[in-house]
C-alpha positions in Angstrom: 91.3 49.9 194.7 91.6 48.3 197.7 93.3 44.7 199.4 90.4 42.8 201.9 92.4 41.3 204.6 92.3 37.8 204.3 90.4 35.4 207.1 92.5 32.2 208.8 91.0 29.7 208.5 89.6 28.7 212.1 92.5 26.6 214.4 96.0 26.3 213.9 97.4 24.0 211.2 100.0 21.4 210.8 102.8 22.2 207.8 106.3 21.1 206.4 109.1 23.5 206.3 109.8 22.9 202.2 112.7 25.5 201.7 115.0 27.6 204.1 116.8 30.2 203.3 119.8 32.3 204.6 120.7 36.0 204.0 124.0 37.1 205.9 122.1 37.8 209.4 118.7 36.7 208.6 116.6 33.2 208.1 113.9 32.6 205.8 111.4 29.5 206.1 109.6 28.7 203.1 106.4 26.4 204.4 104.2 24.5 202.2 101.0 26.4 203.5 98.0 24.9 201.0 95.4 25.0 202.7 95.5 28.5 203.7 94.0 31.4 202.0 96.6 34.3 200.5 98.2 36.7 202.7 97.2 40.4 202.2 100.3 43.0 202.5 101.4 43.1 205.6 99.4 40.7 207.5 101.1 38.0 210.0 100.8 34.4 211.3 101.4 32.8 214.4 104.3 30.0 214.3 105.5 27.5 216.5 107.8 24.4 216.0 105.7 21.1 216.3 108.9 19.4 218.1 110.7 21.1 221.2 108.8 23.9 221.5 109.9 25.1 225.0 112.5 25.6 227.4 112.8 22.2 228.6 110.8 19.7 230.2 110.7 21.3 233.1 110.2 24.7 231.6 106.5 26.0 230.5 106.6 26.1 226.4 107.4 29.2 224.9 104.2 31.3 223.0 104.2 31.1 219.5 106.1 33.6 217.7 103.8 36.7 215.7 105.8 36.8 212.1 104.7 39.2 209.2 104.8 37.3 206.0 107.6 38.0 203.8 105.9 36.9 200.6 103.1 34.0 199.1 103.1 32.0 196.4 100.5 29.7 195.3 100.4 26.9 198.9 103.8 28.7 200.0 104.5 31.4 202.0 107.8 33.0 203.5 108.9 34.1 206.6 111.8 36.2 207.7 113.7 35.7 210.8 116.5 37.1 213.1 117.4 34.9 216.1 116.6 37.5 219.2 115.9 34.8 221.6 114.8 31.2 222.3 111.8 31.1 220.2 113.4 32.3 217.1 116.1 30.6 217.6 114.1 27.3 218.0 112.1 28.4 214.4 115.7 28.9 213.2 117.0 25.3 213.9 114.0 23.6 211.9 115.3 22.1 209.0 113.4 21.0 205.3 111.0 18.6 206.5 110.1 19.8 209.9 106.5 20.1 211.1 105.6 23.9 212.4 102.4 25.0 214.2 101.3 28.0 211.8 98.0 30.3 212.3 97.4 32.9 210.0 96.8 35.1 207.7 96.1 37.5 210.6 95.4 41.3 211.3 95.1 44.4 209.0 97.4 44.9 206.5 98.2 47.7 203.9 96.3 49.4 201.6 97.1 50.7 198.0 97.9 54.3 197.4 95.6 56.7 196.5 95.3 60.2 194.9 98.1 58.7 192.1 100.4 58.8 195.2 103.7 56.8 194.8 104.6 54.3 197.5 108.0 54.8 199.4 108.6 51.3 201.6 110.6 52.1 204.6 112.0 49.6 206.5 114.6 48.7 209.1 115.8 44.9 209.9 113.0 42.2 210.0 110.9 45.0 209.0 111.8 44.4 205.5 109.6 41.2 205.8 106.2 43.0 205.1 107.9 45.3 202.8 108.9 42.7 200.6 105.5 41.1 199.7 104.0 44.8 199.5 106.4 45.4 196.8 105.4 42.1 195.0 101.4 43.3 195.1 102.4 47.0 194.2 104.1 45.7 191.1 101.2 43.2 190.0 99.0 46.4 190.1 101.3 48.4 187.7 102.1 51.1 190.6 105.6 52.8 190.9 107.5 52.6 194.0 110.7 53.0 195.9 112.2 51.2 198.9 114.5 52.7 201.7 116.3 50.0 204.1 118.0 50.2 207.2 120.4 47.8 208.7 122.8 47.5 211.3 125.9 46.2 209.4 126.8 44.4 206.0 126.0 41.1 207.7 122.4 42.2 208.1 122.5 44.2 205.0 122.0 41.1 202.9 118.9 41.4 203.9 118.2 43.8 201.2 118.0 41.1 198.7 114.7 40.4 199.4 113.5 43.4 197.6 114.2 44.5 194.1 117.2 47.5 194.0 116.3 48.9 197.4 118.3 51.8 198.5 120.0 50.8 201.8 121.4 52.8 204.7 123.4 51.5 207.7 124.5 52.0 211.3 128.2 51.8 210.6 128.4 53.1 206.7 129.4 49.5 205.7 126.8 49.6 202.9 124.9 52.6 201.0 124.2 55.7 203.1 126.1 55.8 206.3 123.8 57.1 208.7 119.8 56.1 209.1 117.2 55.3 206.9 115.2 57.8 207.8 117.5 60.4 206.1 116.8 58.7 203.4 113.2 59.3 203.9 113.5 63.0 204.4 115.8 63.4 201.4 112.8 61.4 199.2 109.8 63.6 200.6 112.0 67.0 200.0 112.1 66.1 196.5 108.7 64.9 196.0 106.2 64.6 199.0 102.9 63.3 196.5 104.0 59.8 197.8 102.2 57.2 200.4 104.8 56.1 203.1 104.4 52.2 204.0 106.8 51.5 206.8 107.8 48.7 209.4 110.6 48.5 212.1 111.8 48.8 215.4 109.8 51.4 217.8 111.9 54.2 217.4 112.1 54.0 213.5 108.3 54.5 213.5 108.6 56.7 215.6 110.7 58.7 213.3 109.0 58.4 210.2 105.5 59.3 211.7 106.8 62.4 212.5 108.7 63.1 209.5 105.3 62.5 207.7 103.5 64.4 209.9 105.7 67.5 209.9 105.5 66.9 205.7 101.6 66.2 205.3 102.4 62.8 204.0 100.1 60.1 204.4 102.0 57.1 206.5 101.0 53.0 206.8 102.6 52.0 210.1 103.2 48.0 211.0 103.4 47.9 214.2 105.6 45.9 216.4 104.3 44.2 219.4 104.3 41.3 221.6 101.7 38.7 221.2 100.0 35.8 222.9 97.2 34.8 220.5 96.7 36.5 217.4 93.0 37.4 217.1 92.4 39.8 220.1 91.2 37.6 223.0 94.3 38.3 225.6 94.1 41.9 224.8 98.5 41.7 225.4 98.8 43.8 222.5 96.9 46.8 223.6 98.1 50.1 222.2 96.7 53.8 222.8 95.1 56.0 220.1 95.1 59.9 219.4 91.7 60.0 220.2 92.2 58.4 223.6 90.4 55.5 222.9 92.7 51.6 222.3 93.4 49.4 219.6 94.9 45.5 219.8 97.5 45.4 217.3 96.6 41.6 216.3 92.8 42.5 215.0 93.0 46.4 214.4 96.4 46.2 213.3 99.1 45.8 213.1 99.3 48.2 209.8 97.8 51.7 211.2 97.2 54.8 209.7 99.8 56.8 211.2 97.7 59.9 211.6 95.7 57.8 214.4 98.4 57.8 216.9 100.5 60.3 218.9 103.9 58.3 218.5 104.9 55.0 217.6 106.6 53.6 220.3 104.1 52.3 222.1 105.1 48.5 221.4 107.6 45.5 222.6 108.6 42.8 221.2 109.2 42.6 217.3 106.8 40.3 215.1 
């Protein structure tokens, strides 16, 4: 079995933000997508508001934001956010109503397990996004799985929510494990390492969990985290190297990678 990634449709399209969301540190905009087709795991779109998109009006506009879809339902689709900055923060104002920019779905996403391999999600902050509607897709097909989270502090925590009875790990022991999600991973593999690891974070997360896989002989799906201009490989801003010294664009050949392609992880910037 496999997912085909899904094809947006050509140009950017006009929506309505139909539901929003809030979980302790996090946003989620629900957008009444129905023209577009469904997501695959772990794919992204492109957003931008319609209205006030930019600094000012003597400021250049900012670039639209690279988001990985949280989950799809028939013409909706969710998106998770954390405001880092001006652009998120704009996407964070919009209210029920409000117009967004939105193209998408976009990239490679995840594929199922093989081998009768279980799936261990790993995720840390608005990494749980993809997480969340590879869960959903996982269940649908009738395979087992188990996901790790890692947040900061209870606030962020909430985040959690979003998937069904995760177990969660954070910075300052507030909630679950006090320490790093990533124990957590080592602690799953030591006890059973006939598992698929789907994962999505900050850099130095995936950084971790590639080499926790690696040093294991587990079988890793990375999202990677980069800064984006377009969306479908024409800037080439998203450039990342390979183990075989060759390059990949995250937006086209990503951003899910096979972790055995790359010498470490942290070779992105800003989050999606």
């Amino acid at each position: 079995m496999t997912w085909t990634a899904a094809s947006a449709p050509l140009g950017r399209r006009r929506i309505t933000v139909s539901d929003r969301r809030t979980y302790g540190a996090y946003g989620v905009l629900v957008l009444a997508d129905t023209n577009g087709p469904d997501p695959q795991p772990g794919q992204f779109y492109m957003l931008a508001a319609v209205e006030r998109w930019g600094g000012g009006a003597d400021e250049r506009p900012f670039l639209p934001r690279a988001l990985s879809v949280l989950r799809a339902e028939p013409g909706r689709a969710h998106f998770m956010l954390e405001d880092v900055g001006p652009g998120t923060d704009r996407l964070l104002e919009l209210a029920v109503g409000d117009d967004v920019w939105l193209l998408g779905p976009l990239g490679q996403g995840f594929q199922p397990p093989e081998e009768g391999r279980r799936a261990i999600l790993c995720g840390g902050g608005v990494g749980t996004a993809p997480l969340a509607i590879l869960e959903d897709a996982l269940r649908a097909a009738g395979t087992a799985s188990v996901a790790l989270l890692g947040f900061r502090d209870a606030p962020h925590a909430q985040g959690a929510a979003l998937l069904g009875d995760p177990r969660v790990a954070t910075d300052d022991g507030s909630v679950g494990h006090h320490g790093r999600v990533t124990e957590l991973l080592s602690a799953e593999l030591d006890a059973d390492p006939h598992a698929v690891v789907y994962s999505c974070g900050p850099p130095p997360m995936l950084e971790a969990v590639r080499a926790i896989c690696e040093a294991r002989g587990v079988p890793a799906q990375l999202a990677l985290e980069s800064g984006m201009a377009c969306g479908f490989g024409a800037c080439y801003g998203c450039v990342v190297p390979t183990r075989d010294g060759s390059y990949i664009r995250v937006c086209v050949d990503g951003p899910v990678v096979d972790a055995d392609r790359l010498d470490t992880a942290l070779v992105a910037g800003a989050g999606h």
